[in-house]
ChimeraX commands (.cxc) that place a marker at each C-alpha (Angstrom):
marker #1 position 23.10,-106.28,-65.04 radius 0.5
marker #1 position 22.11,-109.10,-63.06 radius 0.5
marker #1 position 25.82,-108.83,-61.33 radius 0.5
marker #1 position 24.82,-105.51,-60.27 radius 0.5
marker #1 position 21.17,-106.32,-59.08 radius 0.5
marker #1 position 22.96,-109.32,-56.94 radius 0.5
marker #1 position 25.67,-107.01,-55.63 radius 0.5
marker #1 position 23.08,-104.75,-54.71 radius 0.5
marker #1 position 20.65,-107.28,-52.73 radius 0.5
marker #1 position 24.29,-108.51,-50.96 radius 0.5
marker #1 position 24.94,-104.87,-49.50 radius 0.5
marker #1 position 20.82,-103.95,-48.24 radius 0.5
marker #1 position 21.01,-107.48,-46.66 radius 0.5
marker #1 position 24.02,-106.97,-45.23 radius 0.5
marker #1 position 23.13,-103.09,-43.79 radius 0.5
marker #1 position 19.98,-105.08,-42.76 radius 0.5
marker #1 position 21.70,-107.85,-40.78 radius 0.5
marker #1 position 23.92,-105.02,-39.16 radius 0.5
marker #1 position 20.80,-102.85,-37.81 radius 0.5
marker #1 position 19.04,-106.10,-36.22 radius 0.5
marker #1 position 22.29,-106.66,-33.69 radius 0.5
marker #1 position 20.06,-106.41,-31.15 radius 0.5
marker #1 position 20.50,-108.31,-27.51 radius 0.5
marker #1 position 22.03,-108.45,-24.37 radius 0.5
marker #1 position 25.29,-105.95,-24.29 radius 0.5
marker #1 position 28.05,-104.98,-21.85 radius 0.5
marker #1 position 30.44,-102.31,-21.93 radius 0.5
marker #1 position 32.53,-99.54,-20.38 radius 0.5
marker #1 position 33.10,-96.09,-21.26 radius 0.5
marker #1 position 35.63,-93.53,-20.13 radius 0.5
marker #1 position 35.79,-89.71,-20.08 radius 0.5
marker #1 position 35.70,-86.31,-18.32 radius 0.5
marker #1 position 33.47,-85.78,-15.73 radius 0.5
marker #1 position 32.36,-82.37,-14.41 radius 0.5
marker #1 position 31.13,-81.74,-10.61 radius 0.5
marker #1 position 29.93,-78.16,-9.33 radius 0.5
marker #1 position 28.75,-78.00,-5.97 radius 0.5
marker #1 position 25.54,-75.67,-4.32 radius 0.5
marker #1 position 27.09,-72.90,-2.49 radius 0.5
marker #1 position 23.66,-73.69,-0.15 radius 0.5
marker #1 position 25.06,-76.95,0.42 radius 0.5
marker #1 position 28.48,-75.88,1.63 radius 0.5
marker #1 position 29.44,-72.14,1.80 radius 0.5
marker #1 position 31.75,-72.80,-0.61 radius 0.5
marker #1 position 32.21,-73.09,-4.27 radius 0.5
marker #1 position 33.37,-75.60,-6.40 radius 0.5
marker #1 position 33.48,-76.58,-9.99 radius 0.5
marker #1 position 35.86,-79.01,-11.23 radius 0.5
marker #1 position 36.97,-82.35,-13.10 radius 0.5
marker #1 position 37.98,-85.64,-13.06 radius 0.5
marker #1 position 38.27,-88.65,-15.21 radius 0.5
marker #1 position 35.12,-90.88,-14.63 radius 0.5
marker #1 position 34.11,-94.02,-15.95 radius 0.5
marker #1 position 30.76,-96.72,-16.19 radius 0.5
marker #1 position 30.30,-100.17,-16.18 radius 0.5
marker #1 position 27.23,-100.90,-18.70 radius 0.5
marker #1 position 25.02,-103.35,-18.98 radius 0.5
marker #1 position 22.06,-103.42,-21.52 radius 0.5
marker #1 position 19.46,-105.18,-23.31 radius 0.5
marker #1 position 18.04,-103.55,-26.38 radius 0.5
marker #1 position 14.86,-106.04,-27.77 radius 0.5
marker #1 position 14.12,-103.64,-30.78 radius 0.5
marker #1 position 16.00,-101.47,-33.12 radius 0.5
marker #1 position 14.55,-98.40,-32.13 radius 0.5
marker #1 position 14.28,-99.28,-27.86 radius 0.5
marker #1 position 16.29,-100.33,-25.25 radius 0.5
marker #1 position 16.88,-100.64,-21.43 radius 0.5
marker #1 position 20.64,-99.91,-19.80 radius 0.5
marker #1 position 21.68,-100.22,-16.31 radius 0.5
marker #1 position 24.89,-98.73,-14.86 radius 0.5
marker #1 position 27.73,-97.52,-12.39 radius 0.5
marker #1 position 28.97,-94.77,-13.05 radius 0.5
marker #1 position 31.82,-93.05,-11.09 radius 0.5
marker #1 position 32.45,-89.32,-11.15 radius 0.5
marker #1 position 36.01,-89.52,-9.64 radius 0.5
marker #1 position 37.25,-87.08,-6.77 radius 0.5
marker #1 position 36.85,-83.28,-7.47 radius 0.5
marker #1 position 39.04,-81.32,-5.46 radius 0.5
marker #1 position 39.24,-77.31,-4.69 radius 0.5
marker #1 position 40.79,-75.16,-1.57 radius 0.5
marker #1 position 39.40,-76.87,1.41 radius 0.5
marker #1 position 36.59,-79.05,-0.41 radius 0.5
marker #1 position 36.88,-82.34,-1.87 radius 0.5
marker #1 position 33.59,-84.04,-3.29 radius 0.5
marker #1 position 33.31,-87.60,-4.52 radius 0.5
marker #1 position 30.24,-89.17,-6.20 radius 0.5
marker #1 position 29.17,-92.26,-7.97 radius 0.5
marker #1 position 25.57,-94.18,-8.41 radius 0.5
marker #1 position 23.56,-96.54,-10.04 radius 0.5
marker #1 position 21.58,-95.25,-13.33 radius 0.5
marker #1 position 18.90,-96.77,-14.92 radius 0.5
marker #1 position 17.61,-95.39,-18.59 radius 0.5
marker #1 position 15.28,-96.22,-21.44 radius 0.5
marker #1 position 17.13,-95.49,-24.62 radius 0.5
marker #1 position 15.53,-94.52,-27.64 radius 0.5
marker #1 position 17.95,-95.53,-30.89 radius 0.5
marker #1 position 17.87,-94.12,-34.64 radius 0.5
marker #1 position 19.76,-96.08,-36.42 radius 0.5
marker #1 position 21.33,-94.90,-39.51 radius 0.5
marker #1 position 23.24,-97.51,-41.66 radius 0.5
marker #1 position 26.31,-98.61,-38.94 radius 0.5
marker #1 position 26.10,-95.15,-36.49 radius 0.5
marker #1 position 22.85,-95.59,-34.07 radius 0.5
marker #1 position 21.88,-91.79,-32.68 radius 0.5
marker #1 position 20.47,-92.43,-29.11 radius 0.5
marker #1 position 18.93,-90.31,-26.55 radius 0.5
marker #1 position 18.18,-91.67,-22.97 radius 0.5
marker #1 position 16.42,-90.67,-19.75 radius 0.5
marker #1 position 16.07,-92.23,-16.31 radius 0.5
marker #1 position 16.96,-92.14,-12.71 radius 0.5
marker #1 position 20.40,-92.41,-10.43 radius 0.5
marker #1 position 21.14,-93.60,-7.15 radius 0.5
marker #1 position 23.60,-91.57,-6.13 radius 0.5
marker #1 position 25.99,-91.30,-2.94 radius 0.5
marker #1 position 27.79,-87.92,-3.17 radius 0.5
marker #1 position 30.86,-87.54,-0.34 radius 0.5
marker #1 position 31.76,-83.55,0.50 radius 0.5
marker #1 position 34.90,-83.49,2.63 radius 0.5
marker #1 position 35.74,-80.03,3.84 radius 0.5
marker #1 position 39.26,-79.65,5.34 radius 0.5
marker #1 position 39.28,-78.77,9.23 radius 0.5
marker #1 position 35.20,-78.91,9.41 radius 0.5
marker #1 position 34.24,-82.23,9.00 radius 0.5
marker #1 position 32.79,-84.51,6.44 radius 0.5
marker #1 position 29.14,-84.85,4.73 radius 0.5
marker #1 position 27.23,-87.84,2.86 radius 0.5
marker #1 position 24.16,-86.98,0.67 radius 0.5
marker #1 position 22.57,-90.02,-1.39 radius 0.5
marker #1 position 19.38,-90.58,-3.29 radius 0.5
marker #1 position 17.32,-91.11,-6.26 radius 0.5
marker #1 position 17.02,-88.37,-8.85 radius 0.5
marker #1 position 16.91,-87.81,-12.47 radius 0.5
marker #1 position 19.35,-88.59,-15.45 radius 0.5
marker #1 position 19.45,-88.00,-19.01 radius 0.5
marker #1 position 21.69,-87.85,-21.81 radius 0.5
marker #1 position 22.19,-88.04,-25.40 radius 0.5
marker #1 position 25.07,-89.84,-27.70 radius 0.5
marker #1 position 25.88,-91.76,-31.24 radius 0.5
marker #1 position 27.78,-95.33,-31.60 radius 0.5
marker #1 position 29.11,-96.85,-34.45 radius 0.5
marker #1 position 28.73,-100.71,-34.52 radius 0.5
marker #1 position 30.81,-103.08,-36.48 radius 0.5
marker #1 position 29.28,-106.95,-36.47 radius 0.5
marker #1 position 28.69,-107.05,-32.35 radius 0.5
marker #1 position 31.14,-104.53,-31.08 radius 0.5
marker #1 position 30.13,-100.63,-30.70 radius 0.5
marker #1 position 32.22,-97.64,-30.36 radius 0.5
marker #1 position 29.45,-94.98,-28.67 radius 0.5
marker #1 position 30.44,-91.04,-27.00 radius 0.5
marker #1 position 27.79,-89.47,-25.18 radius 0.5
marker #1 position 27.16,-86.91,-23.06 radius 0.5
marker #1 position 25.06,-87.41,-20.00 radius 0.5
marker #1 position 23.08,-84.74,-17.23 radius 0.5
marker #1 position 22.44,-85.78,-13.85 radius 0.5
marker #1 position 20.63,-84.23,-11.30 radius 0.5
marker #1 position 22.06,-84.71,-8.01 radius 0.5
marker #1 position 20.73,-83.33,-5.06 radius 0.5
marker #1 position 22.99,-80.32,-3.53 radius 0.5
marker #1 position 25.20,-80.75,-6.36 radius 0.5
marker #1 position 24.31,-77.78,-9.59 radius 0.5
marker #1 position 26.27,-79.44,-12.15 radius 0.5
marker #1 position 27.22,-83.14,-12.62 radius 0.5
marker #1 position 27.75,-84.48,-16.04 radius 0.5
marker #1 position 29.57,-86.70,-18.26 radius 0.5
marker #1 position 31.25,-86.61,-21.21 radius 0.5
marker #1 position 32.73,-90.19,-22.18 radius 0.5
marker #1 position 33.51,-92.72,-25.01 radius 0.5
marker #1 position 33.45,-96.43,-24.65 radius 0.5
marker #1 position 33.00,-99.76,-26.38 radius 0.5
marker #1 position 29.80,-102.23,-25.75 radius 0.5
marker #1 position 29.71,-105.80,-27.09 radius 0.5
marker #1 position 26.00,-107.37,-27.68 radius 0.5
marker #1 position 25.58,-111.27,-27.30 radius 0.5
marker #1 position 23.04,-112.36,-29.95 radius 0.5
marker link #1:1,2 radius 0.2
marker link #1:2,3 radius 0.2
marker link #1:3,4 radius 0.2
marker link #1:4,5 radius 0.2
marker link #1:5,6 radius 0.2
marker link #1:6,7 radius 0.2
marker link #1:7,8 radius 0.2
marker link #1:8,9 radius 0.2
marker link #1:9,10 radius 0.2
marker link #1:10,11 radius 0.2
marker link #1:11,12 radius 0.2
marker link #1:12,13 radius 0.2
marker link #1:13,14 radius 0.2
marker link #1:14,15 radius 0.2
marker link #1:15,16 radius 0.2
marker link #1:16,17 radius 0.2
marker link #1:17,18 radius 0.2
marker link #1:18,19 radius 0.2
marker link #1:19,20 radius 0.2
marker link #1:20,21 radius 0.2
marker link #1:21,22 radius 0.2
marker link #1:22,23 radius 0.2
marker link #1:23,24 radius 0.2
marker link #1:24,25 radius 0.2
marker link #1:25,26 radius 0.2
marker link #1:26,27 radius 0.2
marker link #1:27,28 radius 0.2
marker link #1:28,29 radius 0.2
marker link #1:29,30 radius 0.2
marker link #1:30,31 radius 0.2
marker link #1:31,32 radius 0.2
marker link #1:32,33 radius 0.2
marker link #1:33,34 radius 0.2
marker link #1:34,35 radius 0.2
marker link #1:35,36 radius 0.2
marker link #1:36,37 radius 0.2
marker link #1:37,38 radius 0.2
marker link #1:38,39 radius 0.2
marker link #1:39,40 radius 0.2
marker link #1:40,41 radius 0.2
marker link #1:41,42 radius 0.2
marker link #1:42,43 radius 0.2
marker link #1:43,44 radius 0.2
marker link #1:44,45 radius 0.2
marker link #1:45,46 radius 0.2
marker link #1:46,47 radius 0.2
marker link #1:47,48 radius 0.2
marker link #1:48,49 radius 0.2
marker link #1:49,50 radius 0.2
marker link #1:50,51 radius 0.2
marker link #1:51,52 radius 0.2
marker link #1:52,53 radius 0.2
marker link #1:53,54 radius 0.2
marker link #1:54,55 radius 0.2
marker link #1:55,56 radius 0.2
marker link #1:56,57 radius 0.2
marker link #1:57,58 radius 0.2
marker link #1:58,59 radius 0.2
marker link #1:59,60 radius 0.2
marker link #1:60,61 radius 0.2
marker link #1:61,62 radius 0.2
marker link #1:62,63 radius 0.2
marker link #1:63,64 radius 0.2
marker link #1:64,65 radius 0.2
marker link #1:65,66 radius 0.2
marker link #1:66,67 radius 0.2
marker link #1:67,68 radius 0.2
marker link #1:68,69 radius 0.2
marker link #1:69,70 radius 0.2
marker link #1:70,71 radius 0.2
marker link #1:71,72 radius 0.2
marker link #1:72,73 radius 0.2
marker link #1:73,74 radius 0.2
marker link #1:74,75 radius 0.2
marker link #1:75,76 radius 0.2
marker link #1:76,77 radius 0.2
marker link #1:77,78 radius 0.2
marker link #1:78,79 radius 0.2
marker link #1:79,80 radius 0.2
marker link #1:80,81 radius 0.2
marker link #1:81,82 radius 0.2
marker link #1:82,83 radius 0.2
marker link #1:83,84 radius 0.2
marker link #1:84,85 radius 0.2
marker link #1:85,86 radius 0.2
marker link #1:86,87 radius 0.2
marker link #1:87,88 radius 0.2
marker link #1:88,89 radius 0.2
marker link #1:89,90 radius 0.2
marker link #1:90,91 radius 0.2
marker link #1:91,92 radius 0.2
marker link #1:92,93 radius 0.2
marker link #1:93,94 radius 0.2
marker link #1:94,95 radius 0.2
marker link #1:95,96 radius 0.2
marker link #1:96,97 radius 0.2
marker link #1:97,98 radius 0.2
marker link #1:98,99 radius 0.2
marker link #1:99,100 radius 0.2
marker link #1:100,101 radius 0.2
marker link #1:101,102 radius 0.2
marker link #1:102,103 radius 0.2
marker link #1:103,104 radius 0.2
marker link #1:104,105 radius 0.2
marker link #1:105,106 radius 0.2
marker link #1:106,107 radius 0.2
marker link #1:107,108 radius 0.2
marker link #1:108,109 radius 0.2
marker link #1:109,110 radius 0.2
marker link #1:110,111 radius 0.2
marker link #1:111,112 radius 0.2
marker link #1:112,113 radius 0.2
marker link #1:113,114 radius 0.2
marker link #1:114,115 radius 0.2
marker link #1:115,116 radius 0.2
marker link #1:116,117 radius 0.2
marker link #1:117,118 radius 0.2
marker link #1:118,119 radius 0.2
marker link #1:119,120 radius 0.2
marker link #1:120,121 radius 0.2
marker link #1:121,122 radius 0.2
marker link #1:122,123 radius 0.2
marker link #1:123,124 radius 0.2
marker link #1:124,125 radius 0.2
marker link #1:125,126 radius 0.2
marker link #1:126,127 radius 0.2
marker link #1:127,128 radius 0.2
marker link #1:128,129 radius 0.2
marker link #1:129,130 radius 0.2
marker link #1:130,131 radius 0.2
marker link #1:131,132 radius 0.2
marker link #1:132,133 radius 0.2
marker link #1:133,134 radius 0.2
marker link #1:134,135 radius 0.2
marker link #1:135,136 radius 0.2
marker link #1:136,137 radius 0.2
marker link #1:137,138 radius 0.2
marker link #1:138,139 radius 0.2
marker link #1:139,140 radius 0.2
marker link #1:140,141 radius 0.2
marker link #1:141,142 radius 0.2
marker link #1:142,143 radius 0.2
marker link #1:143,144 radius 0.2
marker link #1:144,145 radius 0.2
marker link #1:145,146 radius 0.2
marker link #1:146,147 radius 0.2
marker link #1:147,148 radius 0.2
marker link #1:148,149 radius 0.2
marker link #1:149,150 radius 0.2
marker link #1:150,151 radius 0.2
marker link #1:151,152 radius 0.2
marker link #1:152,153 radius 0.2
marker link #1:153,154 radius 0.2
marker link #1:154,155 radius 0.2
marker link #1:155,156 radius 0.2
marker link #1:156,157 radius 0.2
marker link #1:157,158 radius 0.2
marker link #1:158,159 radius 0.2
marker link #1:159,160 radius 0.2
marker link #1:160,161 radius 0.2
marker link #1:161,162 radius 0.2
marker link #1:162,163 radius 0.2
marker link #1:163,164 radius 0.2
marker link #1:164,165 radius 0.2
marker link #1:165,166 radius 0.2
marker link #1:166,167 radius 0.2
marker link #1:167,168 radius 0.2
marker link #1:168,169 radius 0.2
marker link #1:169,170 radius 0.2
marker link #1:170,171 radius 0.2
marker link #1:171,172 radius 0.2
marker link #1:172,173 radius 0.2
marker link #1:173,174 radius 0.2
view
């Protein structure tokens, strides 16, 4: 009996210790990212993919709250005549449920964007700014490294769709 009781203090301390990794973390993820331009924009259509990937960098003081900075670059969509290329700087506030070794996360903030539409035998266009971002994913941690996918909106200006769908690894310093 008391073996059991002991094993069973062991395994809640150890969950315990595993859902207070909380700190400073860096990462990268890597996935598919989707671009569809305004026809308003343009003339033109265009809705296509590329492989995109971030840089993260986070610092998450509670269990339940962080903050995450990153780049994040869409690749280079191309289609007939148009080629469009974007990439930014995002900053969120995450909200975490954690549950056991998987934290559930959803995230909203901003991104500086610069989005680059070339259109073959008319010329060139740059649009950049500072619009909205949001997104929603799960991670699974083991000891300091996670293994997270998410899915992420963003609303760039001229641009109807651009989103990401991506999986990556973060590692928090204590």
């Amino acid at each position: 009996m008391r073996k059991a009781i002991l094993a069973s203090a062991l395994l809640l301390a150890s969950t315990a210790t595993m859902a207070a990794d909380n700190g400073i973390y860096l990462g990268a993820s890597l996935g598919q990212a989707n671009t569809e331009l305004d026809r308003d924009a343009t003339g033109l259509d265009l809705d296509g993919d590329d492989t995109g990937f971030k840089i993260i960098a986070g610092i998450r003081p509670l269990d339940w709250f962080g903050i995450e900075a990153s780049y994040v670059n869409f690749g280079e969509v191309k289609e007939g005549p148009l080629s469009v290329e974007s990439d930014g700087i995002t900053g969120f506030g995450v909200f975490f449920l954690p549950v056991g070794p998987v934290d559930l996360f959803a995230k909203g903030g901003v991104i500086s964007f610069d989005t680059d539409v070339k259109i073959r035998n008319f010329g060139n266009f740059r649009d950049d700014g500072t619009d909205f971002a949001y997104g929603v994913g799960a991670q699974f941690r083991f000891l300091s490294l996670s293994v997270r996918a998410e899915y992420e909106m963003f609303d760039i200006d001229n641009v109807d769709d651009a989103n990401m769908l991506s999986i990556g690894v973060t590692y928090t310093f204590l």
